[in-house]
C-alpha positions as CSV (number, residue, x, y, z in Angstrom):
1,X,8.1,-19.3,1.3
2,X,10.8,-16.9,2.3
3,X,10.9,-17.9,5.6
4,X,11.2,-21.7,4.5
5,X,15.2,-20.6,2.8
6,X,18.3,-21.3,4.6
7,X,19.8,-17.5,3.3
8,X,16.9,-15.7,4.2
9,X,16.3,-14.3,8.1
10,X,12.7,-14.7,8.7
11,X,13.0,-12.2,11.3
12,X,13.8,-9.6,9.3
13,X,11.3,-9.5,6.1
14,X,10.4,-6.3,4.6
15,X,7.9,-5.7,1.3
16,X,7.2,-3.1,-0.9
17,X,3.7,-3.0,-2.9
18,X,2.7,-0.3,-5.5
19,X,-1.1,0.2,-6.1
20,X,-2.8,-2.6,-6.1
21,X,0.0,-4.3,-4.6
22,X,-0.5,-1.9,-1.9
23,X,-3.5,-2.9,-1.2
24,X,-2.6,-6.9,-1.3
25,X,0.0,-6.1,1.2
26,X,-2.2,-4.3,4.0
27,X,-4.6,-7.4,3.8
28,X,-1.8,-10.0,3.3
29,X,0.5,-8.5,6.2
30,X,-1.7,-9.7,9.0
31,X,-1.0,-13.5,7.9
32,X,2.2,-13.0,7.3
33,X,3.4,-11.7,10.4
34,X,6.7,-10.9,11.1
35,X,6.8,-8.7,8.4
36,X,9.3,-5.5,10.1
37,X,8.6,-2.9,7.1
38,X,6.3,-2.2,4.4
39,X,6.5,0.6,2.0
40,X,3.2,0.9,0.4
41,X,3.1,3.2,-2.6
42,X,-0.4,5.1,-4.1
43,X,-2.5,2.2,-2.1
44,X,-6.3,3.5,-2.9
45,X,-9.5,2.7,-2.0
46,X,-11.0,0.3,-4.3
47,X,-14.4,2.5,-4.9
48,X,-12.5,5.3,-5.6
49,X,-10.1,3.7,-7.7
50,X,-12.9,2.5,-9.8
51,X,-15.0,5.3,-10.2
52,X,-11.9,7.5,-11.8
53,X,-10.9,5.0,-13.3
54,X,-13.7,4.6,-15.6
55,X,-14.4,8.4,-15.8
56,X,-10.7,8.6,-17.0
57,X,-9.9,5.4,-19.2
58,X,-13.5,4.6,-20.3
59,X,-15.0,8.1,-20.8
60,X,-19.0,9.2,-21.0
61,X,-19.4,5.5,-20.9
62,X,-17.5,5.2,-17.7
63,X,-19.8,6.4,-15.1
64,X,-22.5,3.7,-16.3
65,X,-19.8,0.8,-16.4
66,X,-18.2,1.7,-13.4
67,X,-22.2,0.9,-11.9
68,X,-22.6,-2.2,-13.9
69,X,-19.4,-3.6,-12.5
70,X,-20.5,-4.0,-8.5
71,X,-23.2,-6.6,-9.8
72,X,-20.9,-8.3,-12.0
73,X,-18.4,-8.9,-9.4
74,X,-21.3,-10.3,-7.0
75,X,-21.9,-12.8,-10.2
76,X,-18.6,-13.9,-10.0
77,X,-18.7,-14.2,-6.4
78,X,-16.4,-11.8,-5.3
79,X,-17.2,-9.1,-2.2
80,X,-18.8,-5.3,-3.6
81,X,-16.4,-2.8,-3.4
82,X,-18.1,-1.2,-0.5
83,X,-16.8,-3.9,1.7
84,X,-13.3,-2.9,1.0
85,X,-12.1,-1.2,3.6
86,X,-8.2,-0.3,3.6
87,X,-8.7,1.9,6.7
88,X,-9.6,-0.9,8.4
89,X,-7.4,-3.7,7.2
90,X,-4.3,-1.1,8.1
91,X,-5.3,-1.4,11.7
92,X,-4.5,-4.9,11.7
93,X,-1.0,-4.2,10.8
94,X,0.6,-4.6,14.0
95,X,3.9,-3.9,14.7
96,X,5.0,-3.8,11.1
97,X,6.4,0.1,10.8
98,X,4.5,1.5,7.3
99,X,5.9,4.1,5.2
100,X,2.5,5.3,2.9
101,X,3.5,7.1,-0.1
102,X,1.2,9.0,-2.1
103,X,1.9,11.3,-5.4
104,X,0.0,14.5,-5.0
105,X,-1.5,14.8,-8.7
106,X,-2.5,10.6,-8.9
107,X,-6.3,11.0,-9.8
108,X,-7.2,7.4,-8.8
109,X,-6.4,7.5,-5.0
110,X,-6.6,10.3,-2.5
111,X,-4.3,12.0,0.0
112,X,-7.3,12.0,2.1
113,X,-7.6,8.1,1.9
114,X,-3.7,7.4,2.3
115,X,-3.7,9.6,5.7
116,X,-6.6,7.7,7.1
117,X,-4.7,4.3,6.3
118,X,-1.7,5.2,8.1
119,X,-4.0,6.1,11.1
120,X,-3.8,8.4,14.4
121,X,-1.8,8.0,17.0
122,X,-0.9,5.5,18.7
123,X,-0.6,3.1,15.1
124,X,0.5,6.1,13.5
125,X,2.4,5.5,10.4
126,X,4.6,7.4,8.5
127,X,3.4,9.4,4.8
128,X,5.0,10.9,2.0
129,X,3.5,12.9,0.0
130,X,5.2,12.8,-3.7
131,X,4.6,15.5,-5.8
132,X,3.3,14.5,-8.9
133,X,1.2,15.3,-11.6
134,X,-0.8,12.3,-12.6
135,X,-1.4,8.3,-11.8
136,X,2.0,7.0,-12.5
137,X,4.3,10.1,-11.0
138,X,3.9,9.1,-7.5
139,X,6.0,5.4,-8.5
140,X,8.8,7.6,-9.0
141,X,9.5,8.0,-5.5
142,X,11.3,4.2,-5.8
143,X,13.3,5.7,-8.4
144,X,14.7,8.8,-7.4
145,X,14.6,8.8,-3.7
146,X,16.1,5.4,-3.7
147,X,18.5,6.4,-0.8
148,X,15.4,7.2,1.8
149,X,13.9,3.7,0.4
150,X,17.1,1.9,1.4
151,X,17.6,4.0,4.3
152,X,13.7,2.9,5.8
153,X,14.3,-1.2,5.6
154,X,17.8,-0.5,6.8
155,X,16.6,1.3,9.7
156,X,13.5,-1.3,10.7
157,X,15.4,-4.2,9.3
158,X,18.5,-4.0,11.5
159,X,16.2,-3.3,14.7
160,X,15.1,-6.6,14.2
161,X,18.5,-7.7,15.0
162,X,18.9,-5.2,17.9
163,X,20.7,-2.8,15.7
164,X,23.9,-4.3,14.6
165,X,24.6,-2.7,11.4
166,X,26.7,-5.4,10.1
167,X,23.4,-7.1,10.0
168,X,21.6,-5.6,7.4
């Protein structure tokens, strides 16, 4: 759609996704190539998600939900969680540079799972690590490090039109 407007430089399309979002925009990015930059903030891996999710939102009862869920899903015809894979959908990425942010304290996604997005060398991608203290502190980076966000598209945006910075 973006690339269809007259004001809009298809060349040069950057996203940002929180959460969820996140995790839309490592599986969308692939068919939506160019994309130049992506800012992905607290993406998770969807069994993980769900498991503290329920333990946290839902309780005792969470645990035993969280195992009813997979079948239901398969009812309603969608994929089992275990064949989410984030990890590997990231490596499909391309050439779109990914900044990974992840708050320290969010108990529904890992560190661990955020570092093994962004990958190894040579698809390595860049992560911050946000300190935080529970689900919703790592969003904050958006807020108060605003600068660095505009900095990040700036910097890959204007590459894509060989660094003139009257471009951006």
């Amino acid at each position: 759609m973006l690339r269809q407007r007259p004001d809009v430089d298809g060349d040069r399309i950057g996203v940002i996704g929180t959460s969820m979002g996140g995790n839309t925009t490592i599986y969308g990015i692939p068919d939506c190539q160019p994309i130049r930059a992506a800012l992905l903030v607290q993406p998770t891996h969807l069994g993980v998600f769900m498991a503290n999710f329920a333990r946290r939102e839902l309780g005792p009862l969470g645990r035993a939900i969280a195992r009813v869920s997979t079948p239901l899903f398969h009812l309603v015809g969608a994929p089992p969680l275990s064949a989410h894979d984030l990890v590997a959908a990231a490596r499909r990425l391309g050439d779109t540079v990914v900044r990974y942010v992840q708050g320290t304290g969010d108990p529904w996604g890992t560190v661990e799972d955020v570092k093994a997005m962004a990958g190894e060398p040579p698809r390595c991608k860049s992560v911050c690590l946000y300190p935080s203290t529970d689900r919703y502190g790592g969003y904050l980076y958006l807020e108060t490090d605003s600068a660095q966000v505009v900095s990040f598209f700036a910097q890959h945006l204007m590459k894509a039109r060989g660094g003139d910075p009257g471009a951006v």
